[in-house]
N, C-alpha and C positions, 0 to 999 in steps of 0.2 A: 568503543568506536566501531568492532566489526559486530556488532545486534544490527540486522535487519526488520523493518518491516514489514511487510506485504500484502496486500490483499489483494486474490483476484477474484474475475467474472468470467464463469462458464456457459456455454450455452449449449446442448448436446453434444457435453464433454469435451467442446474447448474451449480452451481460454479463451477468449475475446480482449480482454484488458487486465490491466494491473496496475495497482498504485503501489511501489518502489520507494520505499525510506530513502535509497540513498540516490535513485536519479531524483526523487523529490517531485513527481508529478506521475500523472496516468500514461499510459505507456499503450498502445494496441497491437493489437497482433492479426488482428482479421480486419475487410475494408472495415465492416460495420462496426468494428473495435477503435478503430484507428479516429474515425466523425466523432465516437463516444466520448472518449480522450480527450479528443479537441475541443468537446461541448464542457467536460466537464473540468479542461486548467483555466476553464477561463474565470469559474469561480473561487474566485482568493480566501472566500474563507470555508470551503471544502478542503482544499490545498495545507491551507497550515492548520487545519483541524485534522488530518492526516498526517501530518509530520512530525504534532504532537501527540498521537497514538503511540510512537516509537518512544519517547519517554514515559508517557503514564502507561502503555501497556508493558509493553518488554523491557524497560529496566526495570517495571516494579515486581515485574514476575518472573524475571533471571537473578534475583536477590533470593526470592523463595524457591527457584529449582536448585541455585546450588548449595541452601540449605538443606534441603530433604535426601542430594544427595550427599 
C-alpha cells in the first residue's frame, strides 16, 4: 500500500506537472502545468491507464528489487 507511482514533466528543469498514484490524477505546479492537468483528467482512459502503471510497474518490479537484494 505505501508504492507510489509518479511520473513527472519538466520543462527547463521544472516540474510543470505530475501524475501521483496516490492523489490519482495530474497535479500542476506552474500556470501552464496547472491548464495541462486540467486538459489531461478529463481523459478517463489516460487516468486509469496511469493508475494501473502502479500495479504492473511497481509491484511487478518491487517483487524483483527485493529479491536481488
Amino acid at each position: 500500500k505505501d508504492i507510489q507511482y509518479i511520473k513527472s514533466y519538466y520543462y527547463n528543469k521544472l516540474e510543470t506537472n505530475r501524475f501521483d498514484s496516490n492523489v490519482g490524477k495530474y497535479v500542476g505546479y506552474t500556470a501552464a502545468g496547472v491548464r495541462q492537468a486540467e486538459i489531461w483528467n478529463k481523459d478517463t482512459s489516460d487516468i486509469a491507464a496511469m493508475r494501473a502503471q502502479r500495479e504492473a510497474y511497481c509491484l511487478h518490479n518491487i517483487g524483483i528489487d527485493y529479491q536481488t537484494v
